[in-house]
C-alpha positions in Angstrom: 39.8 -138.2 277.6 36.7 -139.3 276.2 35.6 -138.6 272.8 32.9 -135.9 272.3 29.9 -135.5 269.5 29.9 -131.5 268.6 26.7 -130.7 266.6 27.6 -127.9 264.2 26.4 -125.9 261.2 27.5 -125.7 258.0 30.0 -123.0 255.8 28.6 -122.8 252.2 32.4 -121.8 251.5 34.8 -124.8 252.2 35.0 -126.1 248.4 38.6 -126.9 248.2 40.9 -125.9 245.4 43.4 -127.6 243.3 45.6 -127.3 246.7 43.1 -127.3 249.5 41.2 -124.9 251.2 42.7 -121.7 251.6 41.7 -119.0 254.1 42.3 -116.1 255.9 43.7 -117.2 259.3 40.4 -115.4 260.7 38.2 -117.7 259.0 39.6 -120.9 260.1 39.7 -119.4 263.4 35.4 -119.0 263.2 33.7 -121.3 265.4 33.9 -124.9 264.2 35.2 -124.0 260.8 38.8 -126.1 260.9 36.8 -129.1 262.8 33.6 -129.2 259.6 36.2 -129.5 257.1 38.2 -132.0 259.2 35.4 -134.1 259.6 34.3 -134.0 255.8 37.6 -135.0 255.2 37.2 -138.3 257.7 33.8 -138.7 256.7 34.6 -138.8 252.9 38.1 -141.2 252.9 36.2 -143.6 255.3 39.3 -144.9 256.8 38.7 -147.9 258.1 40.2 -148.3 262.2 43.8 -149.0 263.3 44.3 -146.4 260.0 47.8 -144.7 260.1 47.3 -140.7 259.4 50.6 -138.2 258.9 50.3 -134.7 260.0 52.5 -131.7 260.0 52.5 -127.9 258.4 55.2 -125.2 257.1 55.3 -123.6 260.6 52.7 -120.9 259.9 50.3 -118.8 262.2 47.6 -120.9 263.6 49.8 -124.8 262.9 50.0 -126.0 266.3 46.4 -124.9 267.0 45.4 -126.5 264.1 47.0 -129.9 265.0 46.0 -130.4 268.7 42.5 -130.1 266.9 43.1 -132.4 264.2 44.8 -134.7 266.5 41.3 -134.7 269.0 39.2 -135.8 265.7 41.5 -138.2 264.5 41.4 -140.2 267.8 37.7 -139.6 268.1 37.5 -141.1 264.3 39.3 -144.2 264.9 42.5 -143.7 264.0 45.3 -145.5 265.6 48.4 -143.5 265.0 49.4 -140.0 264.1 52.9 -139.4 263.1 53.5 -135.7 263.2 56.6 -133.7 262.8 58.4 -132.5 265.6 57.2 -128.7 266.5 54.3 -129.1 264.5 56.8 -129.1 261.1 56.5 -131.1 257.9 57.2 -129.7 254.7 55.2 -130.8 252.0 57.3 -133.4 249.9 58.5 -134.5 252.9 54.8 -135.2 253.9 54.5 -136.7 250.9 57.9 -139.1 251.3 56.6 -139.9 254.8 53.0 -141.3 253.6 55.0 -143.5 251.1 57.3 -144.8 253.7 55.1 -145.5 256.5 51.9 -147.3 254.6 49.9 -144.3 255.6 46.2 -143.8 254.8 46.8 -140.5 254.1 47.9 -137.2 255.7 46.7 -133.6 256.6 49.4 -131.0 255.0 49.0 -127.7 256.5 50.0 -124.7 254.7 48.8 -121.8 252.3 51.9 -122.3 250.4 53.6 -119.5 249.1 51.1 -117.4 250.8 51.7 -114.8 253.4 51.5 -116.0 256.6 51.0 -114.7 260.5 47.7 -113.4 262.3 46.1 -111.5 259.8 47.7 -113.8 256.8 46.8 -117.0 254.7 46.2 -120.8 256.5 45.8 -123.7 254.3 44.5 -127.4 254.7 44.4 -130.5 252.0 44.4 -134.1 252.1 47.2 -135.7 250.9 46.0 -139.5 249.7 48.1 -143.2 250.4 50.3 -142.2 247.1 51.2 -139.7 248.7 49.8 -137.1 246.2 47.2 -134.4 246.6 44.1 -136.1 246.9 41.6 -136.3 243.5 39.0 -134.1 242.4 36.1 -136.7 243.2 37.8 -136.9 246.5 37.6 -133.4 246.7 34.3 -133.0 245.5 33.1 -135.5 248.0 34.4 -133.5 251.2 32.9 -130.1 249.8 29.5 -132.2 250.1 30.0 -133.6 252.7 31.2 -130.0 254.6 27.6 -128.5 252.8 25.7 -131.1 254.8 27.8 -131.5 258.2 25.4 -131.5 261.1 28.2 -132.9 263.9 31.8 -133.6 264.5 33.8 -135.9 266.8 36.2 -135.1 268.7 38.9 -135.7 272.1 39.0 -132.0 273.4 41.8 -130.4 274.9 44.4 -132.3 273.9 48.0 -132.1 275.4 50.4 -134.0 273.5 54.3 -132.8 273.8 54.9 -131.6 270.1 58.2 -130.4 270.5 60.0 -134.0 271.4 60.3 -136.7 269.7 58.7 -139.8 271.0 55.4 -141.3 271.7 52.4 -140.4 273.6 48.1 -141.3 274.0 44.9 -139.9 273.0 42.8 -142.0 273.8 43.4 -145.0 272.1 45.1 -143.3 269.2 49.2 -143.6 269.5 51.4 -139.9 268.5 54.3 -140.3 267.4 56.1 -137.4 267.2 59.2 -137.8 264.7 62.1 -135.8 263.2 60.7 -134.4 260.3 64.1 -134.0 258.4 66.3 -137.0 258.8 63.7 -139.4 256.4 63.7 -136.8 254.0 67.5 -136.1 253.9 68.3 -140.0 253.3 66.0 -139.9 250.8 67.6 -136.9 249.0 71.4 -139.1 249.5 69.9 -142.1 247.5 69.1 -139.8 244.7 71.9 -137.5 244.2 75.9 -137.8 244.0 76.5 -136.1 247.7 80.4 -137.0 247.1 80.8 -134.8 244.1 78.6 -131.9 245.3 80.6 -132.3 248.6 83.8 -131.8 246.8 82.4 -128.7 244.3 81.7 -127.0 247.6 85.0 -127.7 249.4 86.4 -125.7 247.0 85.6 -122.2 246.0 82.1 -123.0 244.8 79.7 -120.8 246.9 76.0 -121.0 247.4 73.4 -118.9 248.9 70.0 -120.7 249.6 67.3 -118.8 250.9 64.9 -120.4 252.7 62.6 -117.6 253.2 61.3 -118.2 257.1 59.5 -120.9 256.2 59.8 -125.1 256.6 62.5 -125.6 254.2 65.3 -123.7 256.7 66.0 -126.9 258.9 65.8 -129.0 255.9 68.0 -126.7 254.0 70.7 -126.3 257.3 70.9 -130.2 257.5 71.5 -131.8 253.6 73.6 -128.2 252.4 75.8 -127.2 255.5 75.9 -130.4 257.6 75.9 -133.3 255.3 77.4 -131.3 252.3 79.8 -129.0 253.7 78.6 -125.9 252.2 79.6 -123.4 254.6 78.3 -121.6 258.1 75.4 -119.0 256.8 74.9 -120.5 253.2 71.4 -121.3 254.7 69.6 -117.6 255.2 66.7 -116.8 257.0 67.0 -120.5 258.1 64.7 -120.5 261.5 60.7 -120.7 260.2 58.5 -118.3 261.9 54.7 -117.9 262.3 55.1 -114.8 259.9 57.6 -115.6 257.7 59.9 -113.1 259.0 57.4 -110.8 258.0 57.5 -111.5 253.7 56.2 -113.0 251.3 57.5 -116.8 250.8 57.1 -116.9 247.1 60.2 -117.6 245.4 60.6 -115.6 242.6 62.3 -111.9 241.4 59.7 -110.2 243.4 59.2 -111.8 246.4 62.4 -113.2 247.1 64.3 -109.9 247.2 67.1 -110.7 249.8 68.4 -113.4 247.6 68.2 -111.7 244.0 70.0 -108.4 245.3 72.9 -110.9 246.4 72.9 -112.7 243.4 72.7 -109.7 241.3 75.8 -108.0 243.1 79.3 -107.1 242.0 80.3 -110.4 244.2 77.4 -112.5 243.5 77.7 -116.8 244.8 78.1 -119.5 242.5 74.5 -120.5 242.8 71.3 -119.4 244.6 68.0 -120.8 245.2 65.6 -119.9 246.9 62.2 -122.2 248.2 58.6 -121.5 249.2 56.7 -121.5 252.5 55.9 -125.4 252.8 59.1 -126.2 250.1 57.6 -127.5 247.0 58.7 -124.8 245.1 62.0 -123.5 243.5 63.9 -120.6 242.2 67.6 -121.5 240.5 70.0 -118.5 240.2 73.4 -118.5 238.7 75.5 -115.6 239.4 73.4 -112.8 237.4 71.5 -114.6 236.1 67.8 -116.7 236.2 66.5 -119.6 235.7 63.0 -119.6 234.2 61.1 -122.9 235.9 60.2 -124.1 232.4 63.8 -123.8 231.0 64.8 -125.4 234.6 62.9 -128.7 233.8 64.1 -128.9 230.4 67.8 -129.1 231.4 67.4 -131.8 234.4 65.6 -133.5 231.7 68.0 -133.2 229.6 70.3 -134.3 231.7 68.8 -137.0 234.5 71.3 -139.6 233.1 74.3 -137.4 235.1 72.0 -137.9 238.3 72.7 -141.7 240.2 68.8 -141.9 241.1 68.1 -141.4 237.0 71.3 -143.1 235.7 69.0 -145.6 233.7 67.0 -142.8 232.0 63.3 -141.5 231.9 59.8 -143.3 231.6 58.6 -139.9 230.1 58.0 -136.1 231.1 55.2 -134.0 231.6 53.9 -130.4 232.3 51.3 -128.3 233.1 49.5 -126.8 230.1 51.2 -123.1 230.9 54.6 -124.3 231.2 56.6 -123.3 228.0 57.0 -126.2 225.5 61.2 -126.6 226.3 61.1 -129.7 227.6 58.6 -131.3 224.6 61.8 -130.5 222.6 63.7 -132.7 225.3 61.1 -135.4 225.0 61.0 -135.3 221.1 64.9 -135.5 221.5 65.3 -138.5 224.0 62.5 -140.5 221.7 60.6 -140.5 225.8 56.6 -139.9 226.1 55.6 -136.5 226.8 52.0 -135.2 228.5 50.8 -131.7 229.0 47.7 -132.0 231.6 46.0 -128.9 233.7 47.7 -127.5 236.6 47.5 -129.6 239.6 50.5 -131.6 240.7 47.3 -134.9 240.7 47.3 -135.1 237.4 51.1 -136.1 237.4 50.5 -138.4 240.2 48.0 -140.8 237.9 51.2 -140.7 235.3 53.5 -141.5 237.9 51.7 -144.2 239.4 51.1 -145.6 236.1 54.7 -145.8 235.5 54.4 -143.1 232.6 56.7 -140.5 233.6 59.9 -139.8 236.0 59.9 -136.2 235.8 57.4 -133.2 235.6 57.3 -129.4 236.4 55.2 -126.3 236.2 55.9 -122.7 235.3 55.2 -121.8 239.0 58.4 -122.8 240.2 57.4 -126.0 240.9 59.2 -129.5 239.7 59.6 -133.0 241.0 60.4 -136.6 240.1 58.1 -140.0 241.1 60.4 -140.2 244.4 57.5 -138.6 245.9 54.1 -137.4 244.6 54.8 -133.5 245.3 56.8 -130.7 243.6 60.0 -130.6 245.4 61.7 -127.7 246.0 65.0 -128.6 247.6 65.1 -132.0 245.1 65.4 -129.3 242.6 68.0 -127.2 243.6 70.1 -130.7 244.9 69.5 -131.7 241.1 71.2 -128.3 240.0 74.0 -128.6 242.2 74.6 -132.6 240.9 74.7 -131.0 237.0 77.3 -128.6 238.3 79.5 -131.0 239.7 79.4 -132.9 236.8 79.7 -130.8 234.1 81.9 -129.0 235.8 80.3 -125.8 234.1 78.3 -122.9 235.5 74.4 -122.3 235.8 75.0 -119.9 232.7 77.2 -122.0 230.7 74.7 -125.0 231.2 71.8 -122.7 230.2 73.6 -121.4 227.0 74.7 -125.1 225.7 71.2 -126.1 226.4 69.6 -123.4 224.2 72.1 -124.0 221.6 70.8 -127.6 221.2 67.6 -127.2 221.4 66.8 -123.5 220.9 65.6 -121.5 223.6 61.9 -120.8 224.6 61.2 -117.2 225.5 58.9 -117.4 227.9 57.2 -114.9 231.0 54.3 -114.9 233.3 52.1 -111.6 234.1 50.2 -111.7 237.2 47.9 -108.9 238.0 47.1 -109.9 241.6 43.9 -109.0 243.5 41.9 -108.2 241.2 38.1 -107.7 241.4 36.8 -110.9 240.1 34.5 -109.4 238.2 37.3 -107.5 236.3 39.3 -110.6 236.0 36.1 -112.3 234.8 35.5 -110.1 231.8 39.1 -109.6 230.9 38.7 -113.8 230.5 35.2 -113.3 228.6 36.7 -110.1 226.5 39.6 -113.1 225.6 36.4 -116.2 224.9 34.6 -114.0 222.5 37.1 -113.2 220.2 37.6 -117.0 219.5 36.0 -117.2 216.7 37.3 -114.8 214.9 41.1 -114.8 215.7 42.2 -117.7 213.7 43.6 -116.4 210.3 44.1 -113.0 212.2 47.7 -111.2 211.3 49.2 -109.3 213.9 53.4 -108.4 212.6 55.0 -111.4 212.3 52.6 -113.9 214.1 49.3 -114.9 212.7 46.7 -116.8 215.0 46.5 -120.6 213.9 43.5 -121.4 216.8 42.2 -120.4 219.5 40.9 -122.9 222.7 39.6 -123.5 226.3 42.0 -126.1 227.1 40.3 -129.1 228.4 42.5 -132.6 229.2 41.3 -136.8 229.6 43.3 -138.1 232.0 44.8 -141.1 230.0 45.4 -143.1 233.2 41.7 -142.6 235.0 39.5 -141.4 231.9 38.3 -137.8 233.7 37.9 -135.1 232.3 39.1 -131.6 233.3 37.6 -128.6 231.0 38.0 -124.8 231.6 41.4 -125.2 232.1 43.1 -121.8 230.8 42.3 -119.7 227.3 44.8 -120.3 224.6 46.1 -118.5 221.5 47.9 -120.4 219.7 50.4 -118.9 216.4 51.6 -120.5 213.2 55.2 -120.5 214.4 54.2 -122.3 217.5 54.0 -119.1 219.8 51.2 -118.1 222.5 49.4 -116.2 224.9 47.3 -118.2 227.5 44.8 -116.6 230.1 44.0 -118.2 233.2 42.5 -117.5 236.2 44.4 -119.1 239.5 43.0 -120.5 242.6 45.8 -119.9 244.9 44.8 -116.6 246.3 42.8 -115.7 249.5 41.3 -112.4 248.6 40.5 -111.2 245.0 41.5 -113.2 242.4 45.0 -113.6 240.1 45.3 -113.4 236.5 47.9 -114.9 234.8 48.8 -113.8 231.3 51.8 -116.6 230.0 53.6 -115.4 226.8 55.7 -117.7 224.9 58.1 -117.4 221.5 60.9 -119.8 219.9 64.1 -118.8 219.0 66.3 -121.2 217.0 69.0 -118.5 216.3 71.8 -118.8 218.9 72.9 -115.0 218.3 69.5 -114.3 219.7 69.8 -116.4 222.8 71.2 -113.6 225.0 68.1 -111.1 224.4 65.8 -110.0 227.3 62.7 -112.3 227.6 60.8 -109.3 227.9 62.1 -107.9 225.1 61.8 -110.5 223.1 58.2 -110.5 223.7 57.2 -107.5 223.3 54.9 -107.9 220.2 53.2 -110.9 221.7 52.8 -108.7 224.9 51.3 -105.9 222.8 49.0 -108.7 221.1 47.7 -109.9 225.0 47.1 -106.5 226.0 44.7 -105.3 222.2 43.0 -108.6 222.7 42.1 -108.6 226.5 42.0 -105.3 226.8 43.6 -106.2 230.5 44.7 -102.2 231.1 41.5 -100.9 230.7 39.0 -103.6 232.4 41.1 -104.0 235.3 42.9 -100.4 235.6 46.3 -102.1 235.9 49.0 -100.3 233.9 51.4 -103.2 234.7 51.3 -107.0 236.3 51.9 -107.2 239.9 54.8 -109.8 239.1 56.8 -110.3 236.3 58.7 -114.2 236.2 
């Protein structure tokens, strides 16, 4: 099988995102479009040969296609082994886990995330760095570059390598080894948590329901909660991944994850639910009739990692993405720990980590995670939930409720309006801008605009710089409404509208978020003028 030089031609639109490139299934599938961004990816990291790479996907449309091509250009580019999960499947922290262990120079994560999947869905492709975290802006400036300039690409063609056993095989020079892709992970996930005492809370009449959406996280999901914990037979649903996702949407919130909330919300609703994303960095945490906001989730593990064996001797500090409500600065405050807000981008806590600045971090998306790995975690989380349980012997509710009474609760939603022209998003953002200057001082009710900013962060461990991060309003009594325009979409573009009030009155903790607020919603809505520019009468998704 000898290597092969394939001149090509440039695509002026393979800038990667804060998560990779994300596509339409029919774009990767264009002539030579997957191989240029490959090879801007080998040509930027300049791995030098006998280099280690990890490769595997969330099980979508187009995976194994993908990797038999990415497996050809790594051989052709020197590489000397490939670990790759059996069947193509790796889910993202696990990915992550995997780089760590193995001394890897990197990996090649496939996945769109919580994007749709199948034929005429969503593919996705980043680079995962030797941290084991997404790989850094420059990095990712470098392969857009290098992808605007690409005039050739190497490659071993049609490759047959057996992806559905584990073992080892040849390309060329280059070893595969094809590997379980759950049992590191799982050990992993036993040296963290207290498996004896969630064991013994689900021996008895404890019940869970995890939803694993038809995507990666099913196997993972089947092995740690039914085989090695005992939950029982069919707590694991929609448990086999599929090219389409069974058809949804594998975004775990109230919208998307509908299967799961009706159960949860019924006259004989589990324990606990949770619910994870296409490649599994993500997390929804249910009690029965009740939800978990992500923000109000990473305020409680932070509040109580000491219950946890992997965090017995406490935290090096905590951080969040800049929309993420300000619960778990309360936490920080409390525990006397440092405390960072930085952009969105699960990077930026990957320079904390590796600095040794912080343990934990989350983001409102449904996304938290710890330094074992350099990735949001989606089954870490809902292991951590089910460790608190155990030993606190108290519900999801009950733990929510004495958590707010300590530290007050943080009302907090997100509004997405979801493919949107993006020139209405753009203007609704601009409408926001220009009333900058003149906001602060303004009185709307009961809240009265202290200032007004374009977020912008220095990355205390690396010194960059990160500007135009999301449009704040910010309120005397700490309140605010923050615009933002996400990059996690394939067609049109999301707006997110974040909302955010404090409530230290514990007769006041039971109210509706929505209701609750209300006025601040009003406020977004007079200053953006979001229902007019856009035509939307309401968000897409309320969380």
């Amino acid at each position: 099988m000898p290597e092969k030089i394939v001149e090509t031609t440039p695509y002026e639109d393979q800038r990667p995102g804060t998560s990779g490139l994300r596509k339409k299934v029919s774009v990767f599938r264009k002539k030579n479009y997957l191989e240029n961004f490959v090879q801007s990816i080998f040509d930027s990291i300049n791995a030098p040969r006998g280099s280690v790479l990890v490769l595997g996907g969330d099980g979508r449309f187009y995976n194994i296609e993908a990797i038999r091509i990415i497996l050809g250009m790594a051989a052709a580019n020197g590489f000397d082994r490939a670990i790759v999960g059996k069947g193509g499947i790796l889910s993202t922290p696990a990915a992550s886990h995997l780089i760590r262990k193995r001394g890897a120079y990197g990996g090649i994560i496939l996945s769109a995330s919580h994007n749709p999947g199948g034929e005429h869905g969503d593919f996705g492709i980043k680079y995962n760095s030797e941290n084991g975290g997404p790989a850094p802006e420059k990095l990712t400036e470098a392969i857009y570059e290098k992808s605007r300039s690409i005039s050739r690409y190497r490659i071993v063609e049609e490759v047959e390598v057996d992806l559905e056993n584990i073992g080892e095989s040849k390309i060329g020079e280059m070893t595969v080894e094809v590997i379980d892709p759950v049992s590191g992970y799982a050990d992993l996930m036993e040296s963290l948590f207290d498996f004896a005492s969630i064991r013994h809370l689900l021996k008895g009449d404890f019940r869970i329901r995890f939803d694993a959406m038809h995507a990666v996280t099913g196997p993972y999901a089947v092995e740690i909660l039914e085989k090695r914990l005992g939950a029982k037979q069919g707590s694991v649903m929609n448990s086999i991944p599929l090219p389409d996702f069974g058809g949804g949407h594998p975004d775990p919130n109230l919208t998307y994850a509908e299967d799961l909330v009706k159960i949860m919300y019924g006259e004989k609703a589990p324990d606990f639910g949770a619910a994870s994303d296409g490649d599994g960095d993500r997390n929804m945490i249910l009690g029965g009739r009740f939800f978990v906001t992500p923000s109000d989730s990473l305020a409680v593990l932070a509040a109580n990692a000491k219950l946890v064996p992997g965090y017995q001797d406490g935290l090096l500090g905590v951080a969040r993405s800049m929309p993420t409500s300000g619960a778990v600065d309360r936490v920080a405050s409390a525990l006397g720990i440092p405390f960072y807000e930085t952009p969105t981008g699960w990077k930026f806590f990957g320079n904390l980590m590796d600095a040794g600045r912080v343990t934990l971090c989350g983001e409102e998306s449904f996304g938290t995670g710890s330094n074992h790995v350099r990735e949001k975690d989606g089954l870490w989380a809902v292991l951590f939930w089910l460790n608190l349980i155990a030993a606190k012997r108290m519900s999801v509710e009950e733990i929510m409720h004495e958590h707010w009474k300590t530290f007050g609760r943080n009302f907090y939603s997100r509004h997405d309006y979801e493919d949107l022209p993006l020139e209405s998003a753009r203007k609704v953002m601009e409408a926001v801008e220009s009333r900058f200057r003149d906001l602060p001082g303004t009185v709307f009710g009961k809240y009265t605009v202290l200032h007004c900013d374009d977020f912008s962060y220095k990355d205390p461990v690396d010194g960059s710089l990160s500007r135009g991060q999301g449009l704040r309003i910010v309120f005397t009594d700490g309140s605010r409404i923050v615009h933002r325009l996400s990059g996690t979409g394939t067609s049109g573009a999301t707006l997110r509208v974040y909302l955010e009030c404090f409530e230290s009155n514990a007769s006041r903790h039971k109210l509706d978020a929505q209701d609750a607020l209300s006025e601040l919603i009003a406020i977004a809505k007079g200053i953006s003028g979001i229902e007019e520019k856009t035509g939307r009468k309401e968000p897409t998704v309320i969380t």
